[in-house]
LUMLUM-935119 format. One record per residue (C-alpha): residue in one letter; x, y, z. Coordinates in steps of 0.1 Angstrom, whole numbers. Example, Ala and Ser with C-alpha at 12.3 -4.5 7.8 and 13.67 -1.06 7.14 Angstrom:
BEGIN
PT code  east north    up
PT    A   123   -45    78
PT    S   137   -11    71
//
This chain:
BEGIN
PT code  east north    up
PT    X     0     0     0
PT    X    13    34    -6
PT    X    19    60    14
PT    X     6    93     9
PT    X    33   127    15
PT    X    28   164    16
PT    X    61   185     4
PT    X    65   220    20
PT    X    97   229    -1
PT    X    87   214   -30
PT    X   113   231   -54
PT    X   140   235   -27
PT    X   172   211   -25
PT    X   154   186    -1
PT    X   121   188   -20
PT    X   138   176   -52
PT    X   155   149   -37
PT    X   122   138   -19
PT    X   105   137   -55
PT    X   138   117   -70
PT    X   129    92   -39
PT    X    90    89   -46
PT    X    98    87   -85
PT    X   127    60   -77
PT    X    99    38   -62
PT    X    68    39   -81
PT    X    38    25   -66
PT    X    57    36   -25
PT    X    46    72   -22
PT    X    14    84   -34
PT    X    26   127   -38
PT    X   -10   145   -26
PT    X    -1   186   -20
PT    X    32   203   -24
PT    X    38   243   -10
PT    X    66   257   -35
PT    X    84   289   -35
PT    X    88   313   -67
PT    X   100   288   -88
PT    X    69   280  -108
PT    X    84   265  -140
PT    X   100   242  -115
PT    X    65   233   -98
PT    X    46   232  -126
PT    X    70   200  -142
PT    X    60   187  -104
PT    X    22   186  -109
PT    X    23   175  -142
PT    X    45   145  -131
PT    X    31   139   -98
PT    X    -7   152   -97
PT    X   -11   164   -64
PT    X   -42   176   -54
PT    X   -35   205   -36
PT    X    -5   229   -46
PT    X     3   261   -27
PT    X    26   289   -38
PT    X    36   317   -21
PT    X    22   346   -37
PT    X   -12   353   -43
PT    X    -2   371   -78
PT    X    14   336   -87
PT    X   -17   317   -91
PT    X   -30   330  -127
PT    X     2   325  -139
PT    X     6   292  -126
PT    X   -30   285  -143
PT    X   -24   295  -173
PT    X    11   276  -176
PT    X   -11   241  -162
PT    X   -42   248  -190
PT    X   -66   223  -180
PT    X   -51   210  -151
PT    X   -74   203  -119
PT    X   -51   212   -89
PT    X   -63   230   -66
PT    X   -39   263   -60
PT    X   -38   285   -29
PT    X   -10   306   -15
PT    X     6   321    13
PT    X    13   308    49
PT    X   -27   297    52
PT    X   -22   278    16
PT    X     8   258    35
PT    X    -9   249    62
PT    X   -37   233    39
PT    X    -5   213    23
PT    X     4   202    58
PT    X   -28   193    71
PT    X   -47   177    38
PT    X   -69   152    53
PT    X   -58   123    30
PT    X   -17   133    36
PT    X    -1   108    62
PT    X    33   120    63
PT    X    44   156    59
PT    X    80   161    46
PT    X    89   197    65
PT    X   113   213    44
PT    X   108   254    37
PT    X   139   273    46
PT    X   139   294    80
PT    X   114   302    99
PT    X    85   299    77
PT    X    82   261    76
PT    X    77   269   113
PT    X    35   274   116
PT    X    30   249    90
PT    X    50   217   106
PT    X    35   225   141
PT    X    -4   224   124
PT    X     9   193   110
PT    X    16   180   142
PT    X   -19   192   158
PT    X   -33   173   130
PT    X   -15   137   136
PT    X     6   137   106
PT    X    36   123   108
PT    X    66   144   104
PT    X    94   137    82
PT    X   118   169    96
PT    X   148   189    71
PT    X   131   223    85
PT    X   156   221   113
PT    X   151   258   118
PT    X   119   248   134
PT    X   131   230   161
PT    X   156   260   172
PT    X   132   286   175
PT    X   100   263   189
PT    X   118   230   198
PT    X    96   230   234
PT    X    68   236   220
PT    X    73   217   191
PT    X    80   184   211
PT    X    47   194   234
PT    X    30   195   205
PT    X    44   160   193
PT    X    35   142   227
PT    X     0   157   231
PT    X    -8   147   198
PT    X    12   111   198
PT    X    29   124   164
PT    X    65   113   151
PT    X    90   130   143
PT    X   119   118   120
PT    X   149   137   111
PT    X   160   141    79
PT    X   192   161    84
PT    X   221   134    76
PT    X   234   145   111
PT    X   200   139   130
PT    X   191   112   107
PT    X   227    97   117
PT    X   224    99   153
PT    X   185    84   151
PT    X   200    53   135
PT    X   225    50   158
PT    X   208    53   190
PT    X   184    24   177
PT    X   186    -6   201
PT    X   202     7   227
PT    X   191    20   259
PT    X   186    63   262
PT    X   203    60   300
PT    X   234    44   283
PT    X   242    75   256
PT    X   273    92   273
PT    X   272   121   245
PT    X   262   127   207
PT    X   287   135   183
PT    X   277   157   153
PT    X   303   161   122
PT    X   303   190   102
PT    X   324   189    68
PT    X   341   223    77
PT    X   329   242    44
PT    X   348   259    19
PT    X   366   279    44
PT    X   381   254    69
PT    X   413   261    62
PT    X   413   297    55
PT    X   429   320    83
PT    X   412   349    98
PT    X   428   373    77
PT    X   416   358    49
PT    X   379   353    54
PT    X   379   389    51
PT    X   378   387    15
PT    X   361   356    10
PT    X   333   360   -21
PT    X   301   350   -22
PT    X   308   326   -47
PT    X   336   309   -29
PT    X   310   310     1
PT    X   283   283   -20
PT    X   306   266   -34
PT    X   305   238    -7
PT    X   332   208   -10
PT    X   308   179    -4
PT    X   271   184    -8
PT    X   246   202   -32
PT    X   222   225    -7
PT    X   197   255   -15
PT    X   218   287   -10
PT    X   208   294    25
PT    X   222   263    43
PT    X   254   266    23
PT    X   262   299    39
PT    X   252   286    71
PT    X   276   255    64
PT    X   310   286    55
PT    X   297   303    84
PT    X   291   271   107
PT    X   262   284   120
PT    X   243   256   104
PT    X   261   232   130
PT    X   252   255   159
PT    X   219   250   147
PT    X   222   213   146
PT    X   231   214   183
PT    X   198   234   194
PT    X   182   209   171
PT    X   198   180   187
PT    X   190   193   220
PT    X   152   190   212
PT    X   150   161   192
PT    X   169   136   214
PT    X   161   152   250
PT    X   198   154   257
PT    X   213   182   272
PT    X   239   206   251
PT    X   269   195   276
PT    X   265   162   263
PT    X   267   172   225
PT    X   296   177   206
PT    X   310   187   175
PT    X   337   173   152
PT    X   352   190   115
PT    X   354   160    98
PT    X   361   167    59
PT    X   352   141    40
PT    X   316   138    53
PT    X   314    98    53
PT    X   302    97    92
PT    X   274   117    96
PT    X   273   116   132
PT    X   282    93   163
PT    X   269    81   195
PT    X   287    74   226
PT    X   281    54   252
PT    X   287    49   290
PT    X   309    19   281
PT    X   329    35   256
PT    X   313    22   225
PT    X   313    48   200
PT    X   282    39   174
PT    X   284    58   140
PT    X   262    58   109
PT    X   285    58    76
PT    X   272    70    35
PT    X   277    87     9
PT    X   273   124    12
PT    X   238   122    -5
PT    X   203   132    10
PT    X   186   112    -7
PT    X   194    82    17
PT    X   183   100    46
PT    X   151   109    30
PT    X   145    74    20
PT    X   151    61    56
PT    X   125    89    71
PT    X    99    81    47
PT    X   102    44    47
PT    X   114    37    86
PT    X   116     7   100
PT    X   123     1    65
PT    X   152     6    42
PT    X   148    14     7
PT    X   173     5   -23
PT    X   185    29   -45
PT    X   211    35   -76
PT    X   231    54   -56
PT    X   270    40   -61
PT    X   283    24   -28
PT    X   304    37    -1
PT    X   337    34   -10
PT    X   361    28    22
PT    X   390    20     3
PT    X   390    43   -23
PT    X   381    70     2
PT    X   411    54    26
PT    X   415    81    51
PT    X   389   100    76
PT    X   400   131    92
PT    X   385   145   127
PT    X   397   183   138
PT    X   382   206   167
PT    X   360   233   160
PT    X   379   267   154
PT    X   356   289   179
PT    X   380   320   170
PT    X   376   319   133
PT    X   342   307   132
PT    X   319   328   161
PT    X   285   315   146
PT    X   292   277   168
PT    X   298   302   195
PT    X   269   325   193
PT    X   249   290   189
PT    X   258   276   219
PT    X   251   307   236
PT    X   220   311   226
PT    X   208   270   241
PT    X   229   280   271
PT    X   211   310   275
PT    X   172   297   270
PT    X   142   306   265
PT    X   135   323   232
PT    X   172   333   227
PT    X   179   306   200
PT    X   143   326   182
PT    X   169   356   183
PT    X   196   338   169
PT    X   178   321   141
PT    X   157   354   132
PT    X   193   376   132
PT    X   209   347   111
PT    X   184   346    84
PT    X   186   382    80
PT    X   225   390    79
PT    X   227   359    54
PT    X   201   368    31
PT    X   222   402    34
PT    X   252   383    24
PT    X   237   366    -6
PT    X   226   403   -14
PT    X   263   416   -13
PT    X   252   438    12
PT    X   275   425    38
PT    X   307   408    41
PT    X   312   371    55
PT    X   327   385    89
PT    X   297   407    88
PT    X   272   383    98
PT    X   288   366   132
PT    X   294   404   145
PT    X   254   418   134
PT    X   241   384   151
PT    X   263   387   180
PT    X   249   422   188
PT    X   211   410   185
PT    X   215   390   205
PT    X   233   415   234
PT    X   204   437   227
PT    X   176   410   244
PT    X   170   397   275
PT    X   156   353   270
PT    X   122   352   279
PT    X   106   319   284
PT    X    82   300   258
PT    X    52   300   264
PT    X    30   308   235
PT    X    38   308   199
PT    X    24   337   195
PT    X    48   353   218
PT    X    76   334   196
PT    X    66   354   162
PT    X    66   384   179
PT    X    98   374   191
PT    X   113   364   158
PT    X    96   402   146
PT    X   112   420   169
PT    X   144   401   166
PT    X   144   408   124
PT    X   136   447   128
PT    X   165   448   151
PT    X   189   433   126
PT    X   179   451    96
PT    X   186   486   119
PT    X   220   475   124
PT    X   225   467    89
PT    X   208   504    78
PT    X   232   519   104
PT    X   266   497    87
PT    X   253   511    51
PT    X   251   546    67
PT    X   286   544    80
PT    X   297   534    50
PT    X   283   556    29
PT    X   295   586    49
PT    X   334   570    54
PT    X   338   572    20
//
């Protein structure tokens, strides 16, 4: 019998690979809504291939377009944040693959949850800004939650058969980026270019900055925190370049547990939507002799702030990792702008954050205003750096 998805992120990196999994096993996965972005030549090759019933984009000025590239298509087209949540909450869906960039995947995954669907999980930004209420949400409603993050994914596979008391400490690896073996001096020239041109995986644009910037893995922790009930002293972080273990598992007796691949997200996909299950594919093997060496380096907290400002933020509680996340999103859509430069976007998040004072979750209401307030403040400081600029020169 099939089983029937919802895609938010459709045309994103983890969208795409979802749809390469579904069209890999014909007859599995049974496609029924997808929310897209702005790339509607990219969505509309989805619904012709896939039929889904319902498709959301996110623009209300997108849907006579959309309509008139389909012609006689019967999909039903909405948009916005309230056309997302229909995605995520169809009545026939039975798993929802939550993969929007940022913050606005957030809403949508938690109706998801309130409305039993299973939850396959890439949206990791989710979990950082709502992760208590997120997992409340989960165990009121008896929901699921897999990660799809090779990291998270990793770590999920490795803590399977074994007892929760036993885990000593999670070990995430993080490939290092483009820049892990630039010096300080020079980041400061680094391009944008250089910046997404990551050494081992194909991501949306977003993430890839996050991975130069190693933010992404600060996220990871926050995310880790949440989905695996484990405190942040007992998760770690190692640079390990070639990206062949995604992540590791300690235990009390000194058993170190780690999930090995192919740098490939397709395989971690595959495992969410399919678990207990484990789906073939094409992919070519894992090559341990070809590959013949694995390399494991500390984190370089001096060169590379974001881990710091991460940390920080989980240390610090409440709806400080909100901050974070909003102030992120902001300074590196700025980057990928060319409004600011690489260094920029540590030093801008760093003083967001020193501007607020954690307040406790409660409400998710109280969280959007948070991530509001946490936004405005961000694009100030970058008004005020422009300003500067303009009048030093």
């Amino acid at each position: 019998m099939s089983k029937s998805i919802s895609i938010l992120g459709s045309t994103g990196s983890i969208g795409t690979n979802t749809l390469d999994v579904v069209r890999s096993h014909p007859g599995r996965f049974q496609v029924i809504a997808l929310a897209c972005g702005k790339n509607l030549a990219l969505v509309k090759e989805q619904i012709l291939e896939f039929k889904p019933k319902l498709v959301s984009v996110s623009r209300e000025s997108d849907i006579p377009s959309l309509k008139q590239m389909l012609g006689n298509i019967s999909t039903k087209i909405v948009y916005g944040e309230e056309g997302a949540i229909q995605v995520a909450t169809h009545p026939e869906t039975e798993v929802v693959v939550s993969a929007m960039v940022g913050a606005l995947g957030l809403v949508p995954t938690l109706r998801a949850i309130e409305a039993r669907k299973t939850i396959a999980l890439a949206n990791k930004e989710t979990m950082v800004i709502a992760g208590e209420l997120m997992n409340h949400a989960a165990h009121q409603h008896q929901v699921k939650i897999f990660p799809v993050d090779s990291e998270h994914n990793a770590i999920f596979q490795a803590l399977q058969g074994h007892r929760r008391e036993d885990v000593k400490k999670i070990i995430l690896t993080a490939s290092g980026g483009p820049f892990r073996q630039k010096t300080k001096e020079e980041l400061k020239t680094v391009t944008l270019e250089q910046a997404l041109n990551h050494p081992n995986w194909k991501m949306g644009p977003k993430i890839t900055i996050d991975s130069a910037t190693l933010m992404n893995k600060g996220l990871e922790v926050i995310e880790a925190r949440w989905l695996f009930d484990i405190p942040d002293e007992k998760i770690d972080i190692l640079i390990h370049p070639q990206s062949v273990i995604h992540s590791m598992v300690e235990y009390v007796d000194g058993s170190v547990i780690a999930q090995l691949g192919i740098p490939d997200m397709r395989i971690p996909i595959a495992y969410s939507l399919s678990y207990p299950e484990r789906l073939t594919n094409a992919l070519p093997p894992l090559d341990l002799i070809k590959i013949r060496q694995l390399e494991f380096y500390e984190p370089d907290l001096n060169r590379f702030p974001c881990l710091s400002l991460a940390k920080r933020a989980l240390k610090q509680g409440g709806d400080a990792p909100c901050v974070l996340n909003a102030a992120n999103e902001v300074t590196v859509a700025a980057f990928l702008e060319g409004r600011l430069s690489f260094l920029q976007i540590p030093g801008i998040i760093a003083s967001v954050l020193e501007l607020h004072s954690p307040q406790k979750v409660e409400k998710l209401e109280n969280l959007l205003k948070t991530d509001e307030w946490a936004r405005e403040q961000t694009h100030q400081i970058i008004h005020s750096l422009f300003e500067k600029q303009g009048r030093a020169s």
